[in-house]
C-alpha positions as CSV (number, residue, x, y, z in Angstrom):
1,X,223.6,27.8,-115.0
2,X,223.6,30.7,-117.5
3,X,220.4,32.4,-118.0
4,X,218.8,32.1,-121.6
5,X,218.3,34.9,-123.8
6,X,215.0,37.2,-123.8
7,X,212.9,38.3,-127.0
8,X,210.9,41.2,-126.6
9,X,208.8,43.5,-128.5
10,X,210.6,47.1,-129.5
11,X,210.8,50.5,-127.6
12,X,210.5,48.2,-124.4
13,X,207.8,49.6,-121.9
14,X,207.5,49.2,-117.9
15,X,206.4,45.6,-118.5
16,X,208.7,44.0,-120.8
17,X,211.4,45.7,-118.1
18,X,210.9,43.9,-115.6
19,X,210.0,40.9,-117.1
20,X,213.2,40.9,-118.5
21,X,214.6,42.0,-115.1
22,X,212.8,38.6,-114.0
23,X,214.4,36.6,-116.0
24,X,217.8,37.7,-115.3
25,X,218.8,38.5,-118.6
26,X,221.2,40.9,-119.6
27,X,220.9,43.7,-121.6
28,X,223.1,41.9,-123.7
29,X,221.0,38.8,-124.2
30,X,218.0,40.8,-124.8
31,X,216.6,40.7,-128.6
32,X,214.0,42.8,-130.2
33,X,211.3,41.7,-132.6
34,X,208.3,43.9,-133.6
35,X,205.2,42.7,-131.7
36,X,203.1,42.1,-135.0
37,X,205.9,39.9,-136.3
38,X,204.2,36.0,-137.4
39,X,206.9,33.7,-136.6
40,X,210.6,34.4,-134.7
41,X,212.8,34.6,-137.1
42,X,216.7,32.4,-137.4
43,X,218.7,35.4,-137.5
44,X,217.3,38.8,-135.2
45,X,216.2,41.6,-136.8
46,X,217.9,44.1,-134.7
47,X,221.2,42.8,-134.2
48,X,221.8,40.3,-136.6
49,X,222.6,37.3,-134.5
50,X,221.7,33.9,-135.0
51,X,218.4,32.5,-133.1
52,X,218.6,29.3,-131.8
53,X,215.4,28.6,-130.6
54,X,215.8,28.5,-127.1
55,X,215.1,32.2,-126.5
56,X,212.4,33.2,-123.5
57,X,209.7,35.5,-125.4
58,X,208.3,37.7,-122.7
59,X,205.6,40.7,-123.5
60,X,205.2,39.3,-126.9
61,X,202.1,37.9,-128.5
62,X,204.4,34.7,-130.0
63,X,205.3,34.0,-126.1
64,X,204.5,34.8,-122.9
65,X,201.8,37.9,-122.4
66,X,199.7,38.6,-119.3
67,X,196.2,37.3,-118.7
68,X,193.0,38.7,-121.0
69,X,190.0,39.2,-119.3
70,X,186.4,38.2,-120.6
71,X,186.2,42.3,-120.7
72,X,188.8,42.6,-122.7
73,X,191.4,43.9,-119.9
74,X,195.1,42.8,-120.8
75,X,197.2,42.4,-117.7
76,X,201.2,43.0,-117.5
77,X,202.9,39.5,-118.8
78,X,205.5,40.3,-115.3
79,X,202.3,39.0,-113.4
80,X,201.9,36.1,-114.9
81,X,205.7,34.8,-114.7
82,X,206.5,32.3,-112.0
83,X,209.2,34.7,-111.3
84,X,206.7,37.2,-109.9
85,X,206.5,35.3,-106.6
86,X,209.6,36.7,-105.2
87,X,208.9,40.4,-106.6
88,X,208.1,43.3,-104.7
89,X,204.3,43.1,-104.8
90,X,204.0,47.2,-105.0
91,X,206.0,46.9,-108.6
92,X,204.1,44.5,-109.6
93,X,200.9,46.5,-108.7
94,X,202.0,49.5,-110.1
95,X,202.9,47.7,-113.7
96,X,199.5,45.9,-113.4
97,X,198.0,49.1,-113.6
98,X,200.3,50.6,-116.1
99,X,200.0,48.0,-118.1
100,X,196.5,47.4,-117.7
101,X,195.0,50.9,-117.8
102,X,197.6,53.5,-119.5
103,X,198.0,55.4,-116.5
104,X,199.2,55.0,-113.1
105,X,197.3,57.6,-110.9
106,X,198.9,57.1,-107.4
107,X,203.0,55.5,-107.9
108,X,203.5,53.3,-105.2
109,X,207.5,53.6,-105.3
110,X,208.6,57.0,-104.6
111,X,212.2,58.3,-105.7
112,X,213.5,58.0,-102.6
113,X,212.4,54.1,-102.7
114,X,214.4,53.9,-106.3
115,X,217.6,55.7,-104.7
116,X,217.3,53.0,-101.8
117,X,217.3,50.4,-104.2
118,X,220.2,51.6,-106.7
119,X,222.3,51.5,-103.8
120,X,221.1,48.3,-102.7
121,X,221.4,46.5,-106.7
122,X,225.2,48.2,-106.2
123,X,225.8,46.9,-103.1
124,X,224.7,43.3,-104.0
125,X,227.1,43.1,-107.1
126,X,230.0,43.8,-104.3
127,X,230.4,47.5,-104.6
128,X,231.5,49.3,-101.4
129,X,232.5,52.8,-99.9
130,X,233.5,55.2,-102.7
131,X,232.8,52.9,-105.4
132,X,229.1,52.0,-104.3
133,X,228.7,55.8,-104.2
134,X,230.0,56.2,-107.6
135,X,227.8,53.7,-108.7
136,X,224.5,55.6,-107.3
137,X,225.3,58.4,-108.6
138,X,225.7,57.4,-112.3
139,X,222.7,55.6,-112.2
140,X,220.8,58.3,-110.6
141,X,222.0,61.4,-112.6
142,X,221.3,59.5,-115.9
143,X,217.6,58.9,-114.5
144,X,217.9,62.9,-113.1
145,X,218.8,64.2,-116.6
146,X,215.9,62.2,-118.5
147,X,213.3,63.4,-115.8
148,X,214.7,67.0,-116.6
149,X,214.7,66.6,-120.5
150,X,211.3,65.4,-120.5
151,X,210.3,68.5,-118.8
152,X,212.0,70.8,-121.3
153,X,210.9,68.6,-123.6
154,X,207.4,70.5,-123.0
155,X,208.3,73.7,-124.9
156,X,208.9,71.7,-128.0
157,X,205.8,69.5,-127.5
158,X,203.9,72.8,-127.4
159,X,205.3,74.3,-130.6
160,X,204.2,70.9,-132.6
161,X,201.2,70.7,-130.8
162,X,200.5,74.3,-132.8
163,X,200.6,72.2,-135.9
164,X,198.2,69.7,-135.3
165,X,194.3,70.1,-135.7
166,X,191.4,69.0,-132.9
167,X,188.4,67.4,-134.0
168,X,185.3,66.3,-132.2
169,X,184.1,62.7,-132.3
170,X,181.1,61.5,-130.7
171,X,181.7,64.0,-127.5
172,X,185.5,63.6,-127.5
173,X,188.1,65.6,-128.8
174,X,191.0,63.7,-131.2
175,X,193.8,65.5,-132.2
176,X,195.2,64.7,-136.0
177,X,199.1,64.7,-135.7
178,X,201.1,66.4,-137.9
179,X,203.0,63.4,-139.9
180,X,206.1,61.7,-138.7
181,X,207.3,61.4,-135.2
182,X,205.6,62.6,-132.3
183,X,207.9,64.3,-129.7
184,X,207.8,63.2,-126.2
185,X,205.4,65.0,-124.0
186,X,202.9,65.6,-126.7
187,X,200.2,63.3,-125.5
188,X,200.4,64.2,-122.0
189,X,199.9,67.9,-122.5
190,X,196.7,67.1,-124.8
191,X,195.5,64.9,-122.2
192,X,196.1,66.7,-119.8
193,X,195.6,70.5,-120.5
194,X,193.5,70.8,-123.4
195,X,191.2,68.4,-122.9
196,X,191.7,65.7,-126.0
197,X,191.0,61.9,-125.8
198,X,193.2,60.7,-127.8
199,X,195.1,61.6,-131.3
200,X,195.3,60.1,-135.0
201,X,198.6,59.9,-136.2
202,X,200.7,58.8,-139.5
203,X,204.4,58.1,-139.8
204,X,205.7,56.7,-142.8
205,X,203.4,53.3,-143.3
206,X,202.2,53.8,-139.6
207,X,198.5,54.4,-139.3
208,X,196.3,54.8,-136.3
209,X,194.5,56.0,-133.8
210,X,194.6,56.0,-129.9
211,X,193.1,57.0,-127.1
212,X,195.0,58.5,-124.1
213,X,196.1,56.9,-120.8
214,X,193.4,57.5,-118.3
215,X,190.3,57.9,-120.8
216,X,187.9,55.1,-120.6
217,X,186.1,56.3,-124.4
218,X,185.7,56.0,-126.8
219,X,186.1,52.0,-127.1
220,X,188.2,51.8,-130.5
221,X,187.5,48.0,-130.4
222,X,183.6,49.1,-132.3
223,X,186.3,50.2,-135.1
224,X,187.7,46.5,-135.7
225,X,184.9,45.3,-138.1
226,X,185.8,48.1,-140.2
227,X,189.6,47.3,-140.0
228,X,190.2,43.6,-141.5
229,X,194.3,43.4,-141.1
230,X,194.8,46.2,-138.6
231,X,195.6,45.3,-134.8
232,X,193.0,46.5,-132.5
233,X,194.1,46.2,-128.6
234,X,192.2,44.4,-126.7
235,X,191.5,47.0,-123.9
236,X,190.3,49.2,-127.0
237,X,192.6,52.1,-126.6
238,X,194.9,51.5,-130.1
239,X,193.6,50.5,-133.5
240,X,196.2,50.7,-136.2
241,X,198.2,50.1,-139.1
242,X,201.8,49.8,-138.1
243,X,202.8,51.5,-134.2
244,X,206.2,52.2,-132.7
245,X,206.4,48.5,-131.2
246,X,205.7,47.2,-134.9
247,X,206.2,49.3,-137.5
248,X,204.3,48.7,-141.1
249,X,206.3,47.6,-144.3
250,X,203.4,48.6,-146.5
251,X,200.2,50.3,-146.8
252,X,197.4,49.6,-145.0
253,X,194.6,46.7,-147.0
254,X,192.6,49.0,-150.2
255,X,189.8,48.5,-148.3
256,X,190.6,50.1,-144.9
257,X,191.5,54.1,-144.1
258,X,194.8,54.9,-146.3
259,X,195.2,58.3,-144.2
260,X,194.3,60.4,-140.8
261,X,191.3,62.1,-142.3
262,X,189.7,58.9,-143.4
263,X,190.3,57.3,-140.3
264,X,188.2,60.6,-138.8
265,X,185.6,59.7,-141.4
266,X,185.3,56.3,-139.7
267,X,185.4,56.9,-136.4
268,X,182.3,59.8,-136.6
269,X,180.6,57.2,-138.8
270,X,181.0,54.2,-135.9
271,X,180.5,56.0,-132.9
272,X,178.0,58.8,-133.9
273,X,175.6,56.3,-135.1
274,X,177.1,54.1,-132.0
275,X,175.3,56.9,-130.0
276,X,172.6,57.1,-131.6
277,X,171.5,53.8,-131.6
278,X,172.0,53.6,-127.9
279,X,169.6,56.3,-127.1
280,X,165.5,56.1,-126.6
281,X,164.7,58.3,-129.4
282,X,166.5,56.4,-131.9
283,X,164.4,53.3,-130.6
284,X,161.7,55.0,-131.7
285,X,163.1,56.0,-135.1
286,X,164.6,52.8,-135.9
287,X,162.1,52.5,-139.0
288,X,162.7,55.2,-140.2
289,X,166.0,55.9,-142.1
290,X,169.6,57.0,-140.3
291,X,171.5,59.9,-142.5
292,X,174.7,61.5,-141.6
293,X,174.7,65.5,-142.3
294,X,176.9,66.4,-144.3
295,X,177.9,65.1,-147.7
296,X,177.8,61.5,-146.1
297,X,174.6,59.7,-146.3
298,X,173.9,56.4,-145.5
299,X,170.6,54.4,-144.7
300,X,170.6,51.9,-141.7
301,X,169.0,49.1,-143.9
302,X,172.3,49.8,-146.3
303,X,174.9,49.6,-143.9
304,X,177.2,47.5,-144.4
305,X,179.7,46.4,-141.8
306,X,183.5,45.4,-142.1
307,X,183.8,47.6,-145.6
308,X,184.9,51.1,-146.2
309,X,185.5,53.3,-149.4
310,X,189.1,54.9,-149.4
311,X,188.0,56.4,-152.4
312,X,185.4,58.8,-151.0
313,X,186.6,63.0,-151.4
314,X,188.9,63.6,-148.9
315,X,187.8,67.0,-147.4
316,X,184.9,65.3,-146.3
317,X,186.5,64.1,-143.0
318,X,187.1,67.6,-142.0
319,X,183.3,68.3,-142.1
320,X,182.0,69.2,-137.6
321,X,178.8,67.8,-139.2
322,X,178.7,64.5,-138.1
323,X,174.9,64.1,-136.2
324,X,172.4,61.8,-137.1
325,X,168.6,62.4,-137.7
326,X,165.6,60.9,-138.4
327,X,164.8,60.9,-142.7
């Protein structure tokens, strides 16, 4: 009995890999649609073929995706399929946490594990002597050569990262992207080395912000009243306007952030007065008025949630005044 054909969301992550590696599908019978698309489509948007309905949809929110939590936490859709009985319980852990998290801070399969079981895969499909060697080594070298052009991928990463501007929000640091594509590596160097939570970034209509695998704040769900349209993740580590798994057709809603430094402007406004409100001495305050220093004032009794000016002066964003005080 042939297997049926898989949907999944673009740029395909650990997740929708093995799901589709669950399923049995071939790389053949695997079709793309953007992970904010409404409704599957008759004919696919990436190759053109005609869908007849009978597709699995794996890692997608129009089919299968893993268990939400009461929390918030989104676990890897590969869990959830009956499939996952007969899968090695150590992958499954290690997407669990990948996909749950961001970051994977111990692997569980070492290389030597994934050599072992390239040669096995080989073996299976009836591959022997020199031919099941040949196999390994294509599969290996190709997965060699990426490890190695990631890691010279570094150098460029650092020259871009020269470009792009760190801002402090709320006790984090955010980096604001330089427009367009992000080369690989970028985020794992600002994570990693210099300190930075998370970056805002623009590419064509693509607009958002996330926060970094491995950093637990800020939550960028606070920022969803302020975002009507936008997706929002429900582990709170992406809010945005078009992303690589779904890119935008069209600008983000009047009413939202229309570029990086207004989304800046948001985010001190939400989570500095976010802090504030959660500390003693703002309990104490609380009749008085809330002001932002700055050029951005604002009472508390004013506030009004879910609405935002795209029409405020744009330098304002750039402003390290972002505390609030007592009027």
């Amino acid at each position: 009995m042939s297997k049926p054909a898989v949907i999944v969301h673009p740029r395909p992550d650990l997740d929708a890999c093995v799901c589709i590696t669950l399923a049995g599908a071939s790389p053949q019978d695997v079709h793309f649609l953007p992970a904010g698309a409404t409704e599957v489509p008759s004919v696919c948007p990436c190759c053109g073929k005609r869908l007849t309905g009978a597709e699995r949809i794996l890692d997608h929110p129009l089919g299968e995706k893993g268990r939400l939590d009461a929390d918030g936490t989104r676990h890897s859709a590969a869990v959830s399929m009956p499939e996952a009985k007969n899968a090695d319980p150590k992958l499954l852990a290690e997407v669990e946490e990948q996909d749950s998290t961001g970051l994977v801070k111990q692997p569980k399969i070492p290389i030597a594990r994934i050599v072992a079981a390239v040669r096995t895969e080989a073996s299976d499909r009836g591959l022997r002597d020199t031919e099941l060697d040949r196999e390994v080594v294509s599969t290996m070298s190709r997965i060699i050569r990426g490890l190695n052009l990631l890691h010279g991928a570094q150098e460029s990463a650092r020259s871009y990262i020269a470009q792009s501007q760190v801002k402090e929000v709320g006790g984090c640091k955010f980096a604001i992207l330089p427009p367009g594509e992000t080369p690989p590596q970028v985020g794992i160097i600002l994570n990693e080395e210099y300190d930075v939570s998370g970056a805002i970034y623009v590419t064509g209509f693509n607009l958002g912000v996330t926060r970094y695998p491995g950093r637990t704040t800020p939550d960028l769900r606070k920022l969803q009243p302020h975002l009507p349209g936008w997706f929002v993740h429900s582990a709170g580590f992406l809010a945005c306007w078009g992303s690589r798994k779904s890119s935008a057709t069209q600008p983000p809603p009047t009413n939202c952030p229309q570029t990086q430094e207004e989304i800046l402007a948001l985010m001190r406004k939400v989570f500095c007065l976010y802090a504030q409100t959660s500390s003693p001495r703002y309990k104490k305050a609380r009749a008085g008025r809330i002001e932002y220093c700055g050029r951005h004032h604002q009472t508390a009794d004013r506030r009004t949630a879910g609405t935002y000016s795209s029409s405020r002066p744009r330098n304002r964003a750039t402003s390290n005044s972002f505390c609030a005080r007592k009027a």
